[in-house]
Backbone bond lengths (Angstrom), bond angles and torsions (degrees), N, CA, C in turn:
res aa  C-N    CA-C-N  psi(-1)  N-CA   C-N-CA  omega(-1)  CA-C   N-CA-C  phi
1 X - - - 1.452 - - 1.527 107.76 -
2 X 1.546 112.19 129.56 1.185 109.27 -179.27 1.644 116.13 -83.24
3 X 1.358 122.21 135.95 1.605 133.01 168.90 1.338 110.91 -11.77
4 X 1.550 119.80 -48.29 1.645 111.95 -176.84 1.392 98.15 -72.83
5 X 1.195 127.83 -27.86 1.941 114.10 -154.92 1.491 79.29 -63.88
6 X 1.410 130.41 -41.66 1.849 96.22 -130.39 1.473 99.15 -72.88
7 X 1.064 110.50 -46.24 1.952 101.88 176.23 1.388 134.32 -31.62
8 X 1.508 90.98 -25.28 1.777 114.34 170.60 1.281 92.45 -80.01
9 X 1.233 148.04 -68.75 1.160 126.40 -104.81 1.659 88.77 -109.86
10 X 1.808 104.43 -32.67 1.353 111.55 164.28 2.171 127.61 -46.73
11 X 1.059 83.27 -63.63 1.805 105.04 146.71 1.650 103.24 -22.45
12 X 1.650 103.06 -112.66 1.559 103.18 167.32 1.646 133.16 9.24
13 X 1.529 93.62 -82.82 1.556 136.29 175.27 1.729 101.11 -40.42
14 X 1.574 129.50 -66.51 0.895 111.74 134.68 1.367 176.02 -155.94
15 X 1.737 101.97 90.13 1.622 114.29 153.93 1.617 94.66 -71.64
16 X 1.075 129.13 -64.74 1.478 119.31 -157.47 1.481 121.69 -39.88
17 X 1.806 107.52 -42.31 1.231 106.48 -158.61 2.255 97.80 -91.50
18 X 1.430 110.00 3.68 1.367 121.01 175.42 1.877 91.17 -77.53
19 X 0.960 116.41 -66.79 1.525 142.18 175.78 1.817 106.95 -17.37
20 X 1.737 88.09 -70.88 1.979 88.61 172.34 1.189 103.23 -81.28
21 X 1.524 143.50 3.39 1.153 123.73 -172.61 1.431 110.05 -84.55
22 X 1.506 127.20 -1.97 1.359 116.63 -165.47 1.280 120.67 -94.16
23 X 1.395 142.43 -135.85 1.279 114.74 -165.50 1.442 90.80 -142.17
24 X 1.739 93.85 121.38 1.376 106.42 -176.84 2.236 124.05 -107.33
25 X 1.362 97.14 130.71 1.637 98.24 -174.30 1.523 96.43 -100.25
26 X 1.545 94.87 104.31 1.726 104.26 165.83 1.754 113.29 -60.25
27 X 1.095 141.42 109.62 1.323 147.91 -173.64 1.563 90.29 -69.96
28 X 1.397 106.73 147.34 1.291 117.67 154.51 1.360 118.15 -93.69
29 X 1.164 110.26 167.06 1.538 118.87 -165.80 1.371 117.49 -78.58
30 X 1.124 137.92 160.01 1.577 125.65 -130.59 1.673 84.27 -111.95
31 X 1.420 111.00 156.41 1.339 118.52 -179.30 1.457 104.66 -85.22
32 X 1.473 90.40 149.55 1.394 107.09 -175.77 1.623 110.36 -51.99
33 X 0.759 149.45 -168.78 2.088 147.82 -153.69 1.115 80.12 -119.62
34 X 1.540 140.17 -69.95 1.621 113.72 -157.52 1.776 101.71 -63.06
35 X 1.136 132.50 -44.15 1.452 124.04 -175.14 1.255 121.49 -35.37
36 X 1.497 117.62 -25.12 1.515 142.47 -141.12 1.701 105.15 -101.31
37 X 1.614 126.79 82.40 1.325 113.76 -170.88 1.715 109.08 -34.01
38 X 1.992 109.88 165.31 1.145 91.99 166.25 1.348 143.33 -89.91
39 X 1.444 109.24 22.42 1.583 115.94 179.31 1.169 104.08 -85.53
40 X 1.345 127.68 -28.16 1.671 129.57 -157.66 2.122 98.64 -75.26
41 X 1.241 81.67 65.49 1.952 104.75 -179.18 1.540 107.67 -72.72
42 X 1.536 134.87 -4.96 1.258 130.15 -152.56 1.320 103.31 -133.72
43 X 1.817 96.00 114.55 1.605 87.10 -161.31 1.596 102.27 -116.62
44 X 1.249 112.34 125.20 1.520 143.05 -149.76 1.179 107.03 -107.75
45 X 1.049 135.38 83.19 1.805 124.26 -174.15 1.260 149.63 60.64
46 X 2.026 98.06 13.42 1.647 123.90 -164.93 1.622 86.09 101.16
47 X 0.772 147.95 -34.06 1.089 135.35 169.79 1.778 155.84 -63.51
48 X 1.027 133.49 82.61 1.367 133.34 -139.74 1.878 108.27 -79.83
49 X 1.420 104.91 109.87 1.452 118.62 171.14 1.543 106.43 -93.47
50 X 1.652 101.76 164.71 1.797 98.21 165.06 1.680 100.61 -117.53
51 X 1.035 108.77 165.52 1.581 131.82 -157.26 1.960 85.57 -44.01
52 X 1.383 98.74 155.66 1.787 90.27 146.50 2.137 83.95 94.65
53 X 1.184 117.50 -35.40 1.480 122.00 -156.86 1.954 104.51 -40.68
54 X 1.590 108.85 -35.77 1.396 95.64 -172.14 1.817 124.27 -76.83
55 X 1.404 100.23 14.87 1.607 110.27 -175.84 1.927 81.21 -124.84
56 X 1.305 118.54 87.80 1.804 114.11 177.27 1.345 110.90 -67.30
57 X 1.083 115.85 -41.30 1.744 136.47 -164.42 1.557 110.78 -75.21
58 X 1.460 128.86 -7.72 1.035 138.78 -149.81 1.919 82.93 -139.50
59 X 1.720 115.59 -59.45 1.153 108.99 178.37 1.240 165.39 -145.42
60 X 1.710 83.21 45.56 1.379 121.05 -158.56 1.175 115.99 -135.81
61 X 1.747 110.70 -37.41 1.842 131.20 -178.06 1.996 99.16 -51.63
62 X 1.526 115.11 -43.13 1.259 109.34 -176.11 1.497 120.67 -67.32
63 X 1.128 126.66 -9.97 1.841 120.32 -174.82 1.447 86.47 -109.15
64 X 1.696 115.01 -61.26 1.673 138.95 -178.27 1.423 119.70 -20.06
65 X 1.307 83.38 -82.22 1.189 97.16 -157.40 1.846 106.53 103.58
66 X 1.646 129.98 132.04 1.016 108.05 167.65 1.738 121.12 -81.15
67 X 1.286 98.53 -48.14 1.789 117.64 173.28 1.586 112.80 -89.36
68 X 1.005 111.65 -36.39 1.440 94.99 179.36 1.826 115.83 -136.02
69 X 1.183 136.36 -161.95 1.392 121.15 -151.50 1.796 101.62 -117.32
70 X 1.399 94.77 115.82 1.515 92.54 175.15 1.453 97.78 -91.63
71 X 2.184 111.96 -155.64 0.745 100.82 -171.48 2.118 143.30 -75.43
72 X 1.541 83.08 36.70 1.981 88.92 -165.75 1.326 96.89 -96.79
73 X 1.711 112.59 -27.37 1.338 113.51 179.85 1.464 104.82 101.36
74 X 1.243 126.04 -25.59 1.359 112.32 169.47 1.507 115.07 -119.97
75 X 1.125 124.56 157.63 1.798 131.14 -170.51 1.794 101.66 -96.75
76 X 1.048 102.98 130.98 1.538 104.12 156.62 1.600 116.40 -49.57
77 X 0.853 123.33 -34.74 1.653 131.32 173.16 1.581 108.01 -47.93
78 X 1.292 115.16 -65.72 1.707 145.05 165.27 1.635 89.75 3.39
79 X 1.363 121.36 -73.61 1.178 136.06 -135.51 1.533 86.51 -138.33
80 X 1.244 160.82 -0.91 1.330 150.29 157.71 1.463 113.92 -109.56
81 X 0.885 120.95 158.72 1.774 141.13 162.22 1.342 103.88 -68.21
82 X 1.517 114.98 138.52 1.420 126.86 150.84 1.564 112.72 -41.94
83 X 1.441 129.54 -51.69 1.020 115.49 -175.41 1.099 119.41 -110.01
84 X 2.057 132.92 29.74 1.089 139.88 143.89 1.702 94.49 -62.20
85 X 1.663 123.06 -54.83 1.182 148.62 -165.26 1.693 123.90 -30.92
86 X 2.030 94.05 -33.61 1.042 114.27 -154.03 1.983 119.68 58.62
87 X 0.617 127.83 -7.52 2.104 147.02 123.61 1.591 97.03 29.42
């Protein structure tokens, strides 16, 4: 390796490991379609939201739960960031 690469490669080496270092929300796997009330019309990444989903706290915290699991069984947290969350 020549003298100039390593600064590159050092560089590289690490952005990458800044990259996985951040903080990742493994999504769970999307409920089956009948599980899925029928408002949840907004489909998000395989994922089925109901209208209204980007205000959670206003319309989602009531079935949701933001941090922890009301009655839908899963948390907006689950699959969002605290500070997508506003959290």
């Amino acid at each position: 390796m020549t003298p100039n690469a390593r600064p590159l490669l050092s560089c590289l080496l690490a952005a990458l490991l800044l990259a996985l270092s951040g903080s990742v929300v493994a999504a769970p796997a999307p409920a089956p379609a009948d599980d899925v009330p029928e408002d949840h019309t907004s489909d998000r990444e395989g994922v089925l939201h109901a209208p209204g989903a980007s205000d959670p706290q206003g319309n989602c915290a009531g079935c949701h739960g933001i941090t922890d699991r009301a009655d839908a069984g899963v948390a907006c947290i689950d699959c969002h960031s605290a500070s997508m969350l506003g959290s």
